[in-house]
N, C-alpha and C positions, 0 to 999 in steps of 0.2 A: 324508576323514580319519576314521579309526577314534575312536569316540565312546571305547573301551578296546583300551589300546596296551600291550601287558606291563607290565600295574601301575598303570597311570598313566592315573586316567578324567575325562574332560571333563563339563561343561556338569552336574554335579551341582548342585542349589541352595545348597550352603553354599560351595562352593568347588571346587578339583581335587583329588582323591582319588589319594594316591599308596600303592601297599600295602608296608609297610617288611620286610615277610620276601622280598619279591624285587630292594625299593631300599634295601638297608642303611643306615642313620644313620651318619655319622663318628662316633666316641666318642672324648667331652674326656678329655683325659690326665687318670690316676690314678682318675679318681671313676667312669669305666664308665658316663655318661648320655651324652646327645645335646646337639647346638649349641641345640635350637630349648628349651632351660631359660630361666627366667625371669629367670637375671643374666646368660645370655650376650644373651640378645635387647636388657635394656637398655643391655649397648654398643652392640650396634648400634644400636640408636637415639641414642645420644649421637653415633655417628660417621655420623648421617644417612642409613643406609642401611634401615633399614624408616620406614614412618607419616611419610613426607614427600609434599608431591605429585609427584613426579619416582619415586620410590624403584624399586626391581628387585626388591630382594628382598620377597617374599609374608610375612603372620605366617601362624608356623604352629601350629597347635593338633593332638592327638590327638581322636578321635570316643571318648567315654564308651563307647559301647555297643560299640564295637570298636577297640580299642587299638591294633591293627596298622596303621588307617589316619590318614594324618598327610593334615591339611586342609591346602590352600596359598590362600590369600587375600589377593587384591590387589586394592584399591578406589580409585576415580578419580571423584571427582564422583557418586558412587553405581551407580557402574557396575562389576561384577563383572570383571575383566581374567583372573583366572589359570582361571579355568575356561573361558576359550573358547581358552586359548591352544595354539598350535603346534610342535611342533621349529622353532629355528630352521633349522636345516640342509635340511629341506624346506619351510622358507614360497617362499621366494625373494623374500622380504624386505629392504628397506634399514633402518637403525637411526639415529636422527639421532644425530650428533658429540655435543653437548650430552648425552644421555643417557650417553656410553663415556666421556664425560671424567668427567663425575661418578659414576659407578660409580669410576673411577680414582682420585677425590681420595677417596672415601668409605672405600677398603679404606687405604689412606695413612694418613686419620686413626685408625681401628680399629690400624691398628700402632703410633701414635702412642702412643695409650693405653695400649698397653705395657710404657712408660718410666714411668707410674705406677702400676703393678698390681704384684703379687708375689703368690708362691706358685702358685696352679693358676691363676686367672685370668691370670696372665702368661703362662705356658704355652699357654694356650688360647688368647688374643690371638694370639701367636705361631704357633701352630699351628694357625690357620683356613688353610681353603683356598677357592678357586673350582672347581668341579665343572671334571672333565677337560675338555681340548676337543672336539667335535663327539659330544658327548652329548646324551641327551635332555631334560638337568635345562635346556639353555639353549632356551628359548619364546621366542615372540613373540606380541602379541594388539595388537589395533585399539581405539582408545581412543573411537572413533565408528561409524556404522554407514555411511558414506561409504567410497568404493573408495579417495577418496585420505586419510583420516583418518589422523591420526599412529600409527605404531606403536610400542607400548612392550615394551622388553624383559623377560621376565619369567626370573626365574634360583630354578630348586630349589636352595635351597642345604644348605648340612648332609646335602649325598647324595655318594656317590659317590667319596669320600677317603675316604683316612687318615690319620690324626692321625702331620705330618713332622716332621721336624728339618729346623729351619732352612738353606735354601741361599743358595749363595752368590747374588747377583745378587737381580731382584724377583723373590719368591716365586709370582707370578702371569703372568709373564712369556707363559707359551704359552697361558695363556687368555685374555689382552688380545688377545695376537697373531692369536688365533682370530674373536675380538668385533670386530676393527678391521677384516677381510673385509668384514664386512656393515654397514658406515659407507656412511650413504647422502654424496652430494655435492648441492650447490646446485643440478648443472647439469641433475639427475634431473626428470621428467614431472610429481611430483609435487609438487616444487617448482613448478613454472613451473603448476599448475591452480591452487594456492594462491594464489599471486598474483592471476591470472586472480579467482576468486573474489573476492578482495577488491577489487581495481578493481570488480566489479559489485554489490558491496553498498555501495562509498563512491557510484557512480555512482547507485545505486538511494535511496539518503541523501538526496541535494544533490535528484536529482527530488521528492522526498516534503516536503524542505525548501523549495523555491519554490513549489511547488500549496496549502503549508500560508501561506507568505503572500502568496499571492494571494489566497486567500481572506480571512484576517484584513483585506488591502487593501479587499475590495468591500464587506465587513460595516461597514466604518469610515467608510462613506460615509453620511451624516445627512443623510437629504432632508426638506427644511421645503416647506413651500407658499405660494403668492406666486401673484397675480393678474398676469391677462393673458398673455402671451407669454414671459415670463423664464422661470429658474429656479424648479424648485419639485417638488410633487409633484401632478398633474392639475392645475394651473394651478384658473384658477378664474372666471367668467363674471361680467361686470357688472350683465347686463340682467334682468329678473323671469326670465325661461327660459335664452334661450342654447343653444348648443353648446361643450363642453369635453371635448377628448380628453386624456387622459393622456400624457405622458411617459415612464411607469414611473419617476417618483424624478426625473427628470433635468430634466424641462421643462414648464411648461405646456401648455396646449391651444390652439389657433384658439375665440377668441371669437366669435358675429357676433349680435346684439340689441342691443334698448336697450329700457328702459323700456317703451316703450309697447307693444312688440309688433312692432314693423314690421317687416318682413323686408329683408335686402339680398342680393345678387346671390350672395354667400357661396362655396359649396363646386362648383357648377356650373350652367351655365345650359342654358337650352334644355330639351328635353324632361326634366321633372320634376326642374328645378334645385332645390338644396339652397337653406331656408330656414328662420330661427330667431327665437321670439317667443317666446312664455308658457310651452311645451315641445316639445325634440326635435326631432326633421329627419324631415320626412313627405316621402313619393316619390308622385307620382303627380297626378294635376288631374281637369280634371272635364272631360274630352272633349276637340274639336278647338279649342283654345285656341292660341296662339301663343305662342311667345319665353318669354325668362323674365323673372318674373313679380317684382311688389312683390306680397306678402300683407299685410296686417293681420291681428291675431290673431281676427279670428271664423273664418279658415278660406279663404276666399271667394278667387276667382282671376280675376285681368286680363291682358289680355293685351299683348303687345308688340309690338315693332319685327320681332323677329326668327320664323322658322319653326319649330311644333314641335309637338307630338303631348302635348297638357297642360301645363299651368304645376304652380308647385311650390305646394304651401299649407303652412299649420300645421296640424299635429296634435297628440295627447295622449303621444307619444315621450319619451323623456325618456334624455339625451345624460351618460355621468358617466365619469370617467377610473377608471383599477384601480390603484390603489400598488403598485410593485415593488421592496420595500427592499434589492434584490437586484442591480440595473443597476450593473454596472463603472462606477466612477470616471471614467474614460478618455470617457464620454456625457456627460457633464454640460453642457451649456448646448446640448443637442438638443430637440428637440420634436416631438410627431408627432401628426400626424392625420389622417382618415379623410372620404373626401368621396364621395358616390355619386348616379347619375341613371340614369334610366330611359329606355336607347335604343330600345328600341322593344317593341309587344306581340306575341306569339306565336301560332299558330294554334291551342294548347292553351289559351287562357286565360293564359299564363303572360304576364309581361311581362319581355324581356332588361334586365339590371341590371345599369350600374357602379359597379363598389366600386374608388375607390383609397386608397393610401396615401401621405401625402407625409410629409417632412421640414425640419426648418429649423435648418438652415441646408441650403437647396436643392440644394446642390452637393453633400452626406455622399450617398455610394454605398452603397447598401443590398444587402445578398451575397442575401437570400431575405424571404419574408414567411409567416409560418405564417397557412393564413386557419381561421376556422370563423364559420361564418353560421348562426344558427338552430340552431344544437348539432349543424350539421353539418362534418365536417374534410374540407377541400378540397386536392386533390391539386397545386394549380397555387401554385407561388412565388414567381408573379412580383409585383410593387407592387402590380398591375391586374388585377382579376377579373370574368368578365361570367356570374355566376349568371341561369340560367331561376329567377324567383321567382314565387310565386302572390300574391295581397294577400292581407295580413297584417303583422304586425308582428313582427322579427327582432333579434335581439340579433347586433350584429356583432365581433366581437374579431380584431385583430392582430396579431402577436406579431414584429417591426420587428427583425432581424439584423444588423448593424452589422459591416461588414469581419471581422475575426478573432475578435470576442468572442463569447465562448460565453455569453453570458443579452443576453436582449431587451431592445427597448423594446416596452411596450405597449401599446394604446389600446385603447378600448372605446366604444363607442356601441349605441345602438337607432334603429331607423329601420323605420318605419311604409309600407309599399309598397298604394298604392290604383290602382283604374282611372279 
């Protein structure tokens, strides 16, 4: 489409530039000026037809520095409409109903107005007209930058007549009949995208609306702390050391100590069974020892009933659960913890080490287990991991996935691995 169409130039910054010595003005009977005067415009404004949000008709102003060009201006939400507009005749354009009907009541009440004017203003009421039909004064322009955005009609008006004598019938008769062509229908494409659209912005709502309370649901969860086994946030140990795994929020930890230090059978036996006194869970014994082991807290290792490659002692470890104020509601009276032994040594030096994870209530099905050992992240998700470790002492963290919810339980421990 030509940016300049005989007379007629788009996309200027003030507006559409029409040039009046080649698109002659109608002239209002007797007085020799033009429609677009300052008391014809506010009829039209009283009969709704400019400075509405709907309107067709553009205001139109002359340019100071050149008189011959008459500005056409028509604004939508700050968006410039008559200067990108088109012949309707060549857009191949539909016009929505609503827009041709009120074009229709608007020229209705301007004749209205009629019945209280006199003199040259009655005249001129009366003697307005709508630009011929399939002329270039009738545009059209996109009121969005979307291929299905609504289009609005834009109408040069005060071009292209001359000032009539009343006929009989509507005066406007063959240029509605022109405008009603380009009535779009409901049953049009771009009907049915609009739609389309809005289903996926109510659908895209309602999803934004339940992930916003789901969230305010898990935030609203207040985890307190409580000893032993219950409910709480890392539970909490009786004995001077202990072992306490966290929960994440949801549950305490597996206790085993007491007081004096002693050790019990606890998290697993046999080669380098889990044991807790004064602090922490130490992996590892002092040679060919057997079965698993009672420690007291100096350290010290005996042996049992049963076969095995070291008993388990005390060490300097120290066992503490991680708050998770974050754990879905839907966990709450879970608990989890963390037990590990040393199956056996390796020909590097290293000694093979199991780490599990359990649950409690026994039976909750665990979907994966995020592991890292020693500030290392391990590629294996199952409960049960059997790291090559060297001795030393490791910070263990698990991070406990629970069927469909997306945030963990956690636990955390250290454990102390010797030969």
């Amino acid at each position: 489409m030509s940016q300049h169409d005989h007379g007629i130039t788009r996309n200027k910054p003030d507006g559409l530039h029409v040039d009046t010595n080649q698109h002659r003005p109608a002239s209002l009977s007797h007085t020799g000026g033009d429609y677009w005067c300052e008391s014809f415009t506010k009829e039209l404004r009283k009969a709704g037809l400019v400075e509405t949000p709907d309107a067709v008709f553009p205001w139109v102003s002359r340019r100071h520095d050149e008189n011959r060009i008459a500005v056409f201006k028509l604004t939508n939400q700050g968006r410039e409409l008559a200067k990108k507009s088109v012949p309707l005749s060549d857009s191949g354009a539909k016009l929505p109903k609503a827009q041709l009907d009120a074009l229709e009541a608007g020229m209705d009440r301007l004749r209205s107005q009629a019945k209280e004017a006199d003199g040259d203003l009655k005249s001129q009421l009366l003697g307005f007209r709508l630009p011929p039909p399939d002329s270039p004064y009738y545009r059209v322009s996109k009121e969005g930058s979307f291929p299905w955005s609504k289009r609005r009609l834009v109408i040069l008006w005060g071009l292209g007549v001359r000032d009539q004598a009343i006929a009989p019938g509507h005066p406007d008769a063959a240029a509605f009949g022109y405008l009603r062509r380009f009535e779009a229908t409901e049953r049009g494409l771009g009907a049915i995208l609009r739609w389309l659209l809005i289903a996926l912005l109510l659908l895209l709502l309602l999803l934004a609306a339940f992930e916003i309370s789901r969230e305010d649901k898990d935030k609203g969860a207040n985890p307190s702390s409580s000893s032993g086994n219950g409910s709480g946030l890392g539970g909490s140990s009786t004995g001077t050391g202990g072992q306490t795994f966290g929960g994440g929020g949801q549950g305490g930890g597996t206790t085993n100590g007491s007081n004096n230090g002693s050790s019990s059978s606890g998290n697993g036996s046999g080669l380098g069974g889990s044991s807790t006194g004064t602090g922490g869970q130490t992996l590892g014994g002092n040679g060919q020892s057997s079965g698993t082991t009672n420690s007291s807290n100096n350290g010290s290792s005996s042996s049992g009933n049963g076969s095995g490659l070291g008993g388990s002692n005390i060490g300097t470890g120290s066992q503490t659960s991680e708050p998770n104020p974050h754990t879905p509601t839907s966990l709450t009276g879970l608990s989890v913890s963390i037990s590990a032994r040393i199956q056996s040594p390796n020909a590097d030096g290293t000694l093979r080490t199991e780490i599990a994870v359990s649950l409690s209530p026994i039976n909750t099905k665990i979907t994966r287990v995020e592991w890292t050992v020693g500030g290392v992240r391990y590629q294996e998700k199952t409960p049960r991991i059997t790291p090559n470790l060297a001795a030393g002492r490791y910070e263990v963290r698990a991070e406990v996935y629970i069927r469909d919810e997306y945030k963990p339980l956690v636990a955390l421990t250290t454990i102390t691995v010797t030969r």
